[in-house]
C-alpha positions as CSV (number, residue, x, y, z in Angstrom):
1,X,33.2,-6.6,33.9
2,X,29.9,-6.0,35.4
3,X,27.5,-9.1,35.9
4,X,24.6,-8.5,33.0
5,X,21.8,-7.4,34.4
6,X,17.9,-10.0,34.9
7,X,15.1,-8.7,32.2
8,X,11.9,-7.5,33.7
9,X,9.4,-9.4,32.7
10,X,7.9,-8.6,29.4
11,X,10.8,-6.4,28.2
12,X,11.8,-9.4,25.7
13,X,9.5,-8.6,22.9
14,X,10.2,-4.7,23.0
15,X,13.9,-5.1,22.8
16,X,13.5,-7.7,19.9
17,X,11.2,-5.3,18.2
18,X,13.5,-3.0,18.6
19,X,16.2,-5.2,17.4
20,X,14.9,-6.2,13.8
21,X,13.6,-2.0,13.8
22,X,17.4,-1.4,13.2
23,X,17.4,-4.0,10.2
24,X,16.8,-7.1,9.4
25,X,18.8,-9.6,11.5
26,X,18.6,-14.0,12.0
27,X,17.5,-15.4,15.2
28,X,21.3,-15.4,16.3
29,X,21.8,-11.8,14.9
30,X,19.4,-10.7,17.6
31,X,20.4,-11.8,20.2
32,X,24.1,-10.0,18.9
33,X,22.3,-6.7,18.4
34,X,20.6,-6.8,22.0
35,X,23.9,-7.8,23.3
36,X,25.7,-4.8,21.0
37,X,22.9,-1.9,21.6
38,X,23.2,-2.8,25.5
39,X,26.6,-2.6,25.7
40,X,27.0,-6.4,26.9
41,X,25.0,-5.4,29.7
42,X,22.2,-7.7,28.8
43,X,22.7,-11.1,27.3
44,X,19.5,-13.0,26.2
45,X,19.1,-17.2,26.3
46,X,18.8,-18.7,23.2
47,X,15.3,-20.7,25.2
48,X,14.1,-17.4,25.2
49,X,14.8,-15.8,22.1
50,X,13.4,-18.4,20.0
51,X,10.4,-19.1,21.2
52,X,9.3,-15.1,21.7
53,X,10.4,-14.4,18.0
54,X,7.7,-17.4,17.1
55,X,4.9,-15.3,19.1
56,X,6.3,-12.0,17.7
57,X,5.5,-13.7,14.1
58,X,2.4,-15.7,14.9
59,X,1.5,-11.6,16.1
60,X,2.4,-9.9,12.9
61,X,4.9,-8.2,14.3
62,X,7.8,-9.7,12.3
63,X,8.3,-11.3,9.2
64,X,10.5,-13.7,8.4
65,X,12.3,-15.1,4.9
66,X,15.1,-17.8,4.6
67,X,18.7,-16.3,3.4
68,X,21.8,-17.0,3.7
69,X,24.2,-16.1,6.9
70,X,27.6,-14.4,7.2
71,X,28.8,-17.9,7.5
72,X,27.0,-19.6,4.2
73,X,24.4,-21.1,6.7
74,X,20.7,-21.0,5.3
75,X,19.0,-18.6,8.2
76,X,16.1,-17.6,8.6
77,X,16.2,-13.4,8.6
78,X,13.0,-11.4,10.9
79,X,12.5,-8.2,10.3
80,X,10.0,-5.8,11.4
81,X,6.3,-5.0,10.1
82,X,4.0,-1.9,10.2
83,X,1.7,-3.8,12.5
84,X,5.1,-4.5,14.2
85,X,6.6,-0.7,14.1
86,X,3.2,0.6,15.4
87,X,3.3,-2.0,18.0
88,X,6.9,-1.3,19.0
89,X,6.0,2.6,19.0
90,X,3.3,2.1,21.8
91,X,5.3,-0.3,23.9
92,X,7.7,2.2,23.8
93,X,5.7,5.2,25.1
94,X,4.0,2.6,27.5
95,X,7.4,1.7,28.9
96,X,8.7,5.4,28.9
97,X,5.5,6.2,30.9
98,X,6.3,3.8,33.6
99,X,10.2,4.4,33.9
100,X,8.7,8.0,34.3
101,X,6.1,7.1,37.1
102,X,8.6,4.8,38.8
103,X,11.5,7.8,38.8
104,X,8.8,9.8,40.8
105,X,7.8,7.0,43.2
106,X,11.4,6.4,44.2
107,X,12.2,10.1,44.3
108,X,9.3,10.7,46.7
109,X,10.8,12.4,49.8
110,X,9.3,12.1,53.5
111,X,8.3,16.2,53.5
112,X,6.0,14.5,50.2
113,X,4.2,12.6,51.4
């Protein structure tokens, strides 16, 4: 099995957005769904999670309600907002643009430049 793989810095957010985009999920649901939509090839700390899903929220991002777990444990479920979706929508295209502009850096040739 493959070692999982560092987050760049201020990837967190976007993949938690993207996370509670799929459906509302508790704190340790998230960190499940990253883990599932990754294919295990990203695994996020529980120091981490926590404290970005209390900025996502303090943003407007995410909502959250207390429920009940899988495992009859009160939980507190996030899920996503419209200020949240439209957020998640432009960090999207932001981070397509740079994966984009990156590609073409690294695939510059010598003749290029």
């Amino acid at each position: 099995m493959a070692k999982p793989i560092d987050l760049l810095q201020g990837t967190l957010d976007m993949l938690i957005l993207k996370a509670v985009s799929l459906g509302p999920l508790h704190g340790y649901g998230v960190l499940l769904r990253i883990q599932q939509i990754s294919k295990d090839r990203l695994e996020i700390q529980q120091g981490s999670l926590y404290p970005a899903l209390y900025r996502l929220e303090h943003q407007g991002w995410i909502a959250s309600e207390w429920g009940e777990s899988e495992n009859k444990r009160k939980a507190k479920y996030y899920r996503l907002t419209a200020a949240g979706k439209r957020r998640f929508q432009a960090e999207t295209e932001k981070w397509n643009r740079m994966a984009d502009m990156i590609a073409g850096i690294l695939n510059t040739t010598p003749e290029e430049v």
